[in-house]
N, C-alpha and C positions, 0 to 999 in steps of 0.2 A: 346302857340303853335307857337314855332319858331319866336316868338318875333313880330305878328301881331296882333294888336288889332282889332276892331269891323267895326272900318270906312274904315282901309284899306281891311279887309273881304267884306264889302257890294260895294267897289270899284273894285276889283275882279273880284266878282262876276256880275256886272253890263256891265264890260268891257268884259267878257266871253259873257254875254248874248247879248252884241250888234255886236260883233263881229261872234259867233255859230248860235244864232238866238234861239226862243225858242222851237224850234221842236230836232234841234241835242243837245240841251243841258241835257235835262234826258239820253240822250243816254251815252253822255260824261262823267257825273256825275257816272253811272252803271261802265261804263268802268275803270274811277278810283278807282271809290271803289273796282270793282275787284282786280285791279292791288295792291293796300295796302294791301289786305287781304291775297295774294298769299305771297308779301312779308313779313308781319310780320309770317303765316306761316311756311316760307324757313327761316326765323332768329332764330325763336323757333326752329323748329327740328337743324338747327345747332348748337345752345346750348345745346341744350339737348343732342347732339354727344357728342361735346365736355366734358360736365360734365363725360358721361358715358365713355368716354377716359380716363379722369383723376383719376373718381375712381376705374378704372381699374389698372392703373397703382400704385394704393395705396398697399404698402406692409401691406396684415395685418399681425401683430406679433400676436401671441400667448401669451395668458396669462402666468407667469411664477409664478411657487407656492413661497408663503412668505417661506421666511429662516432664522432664527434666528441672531442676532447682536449682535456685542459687546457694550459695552457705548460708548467705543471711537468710532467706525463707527457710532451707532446714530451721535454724536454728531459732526461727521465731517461731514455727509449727512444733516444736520439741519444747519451747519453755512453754505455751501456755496447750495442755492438753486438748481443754475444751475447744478451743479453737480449731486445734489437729483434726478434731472427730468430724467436722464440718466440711462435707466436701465442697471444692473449690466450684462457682456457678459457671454453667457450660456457657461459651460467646452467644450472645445474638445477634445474629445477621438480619438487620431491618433496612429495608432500601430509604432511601432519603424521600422524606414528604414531596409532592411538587412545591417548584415556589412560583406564585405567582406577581406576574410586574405590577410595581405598585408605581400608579400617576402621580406626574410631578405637580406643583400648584398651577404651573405654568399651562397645561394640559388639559385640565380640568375644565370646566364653561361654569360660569359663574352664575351664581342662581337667576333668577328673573325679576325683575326690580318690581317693589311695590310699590300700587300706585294710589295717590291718596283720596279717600273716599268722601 
């Protein structure tokens, strides 16, 4: 407990009691102990925020169903581990941009001729 042994506790405490006297000393004693208890109180709930922050902020993924392999992919997810750990990225299905028609030179109108001033 903070690196005090026995003789320095009963030293303390003696020097408490000659200085408070023995009448403010239960008082003092209540007092403190209140005051730890509120603290370790106020440390817990804000650990327990904290954790409840964090795994909040955990993305859960979604199971993805097993898919058949070839020998060569075992065998290339089996030599390098780290890679195994990785799961494989789900498809994405993106429709195709529109494309729009693009005018030939031929089609185009030529700008308007300037005229000299």
């Amino acid at each position: 407990m903070f690196g005090l042994g026995v003789p320095e506790m009963i030293f303390i405490l003696l020097l408490a009691l000659l200085i408070f006297g023995p009448k403010k000393l239960p008082e003092i004693g209540r007092t403190l102990g209140k005051g730890m208890s509120e603290f370790r109180k106020a440390s817990n709930e804000l650990t327990r925020s904290i954790n409840a922050e964090l795994s909040l902020d955990e993305d859960p993924t979604p199971a993805q169903p097993m898919r058949r392999t070839s020998p060569l992919e075992s065998q290339a997810r089996s030599a390098s581990p780290l890679i195994a750990a990785v799961p494989a990225p789900a498809p994405v299905h993106e429709e195709p941009a529109p494309v729009e028609p693009v005018q030939s030179a031929e089609t185009e109108t030529p700008p308007p001729p300037i005229e000299p001033a």
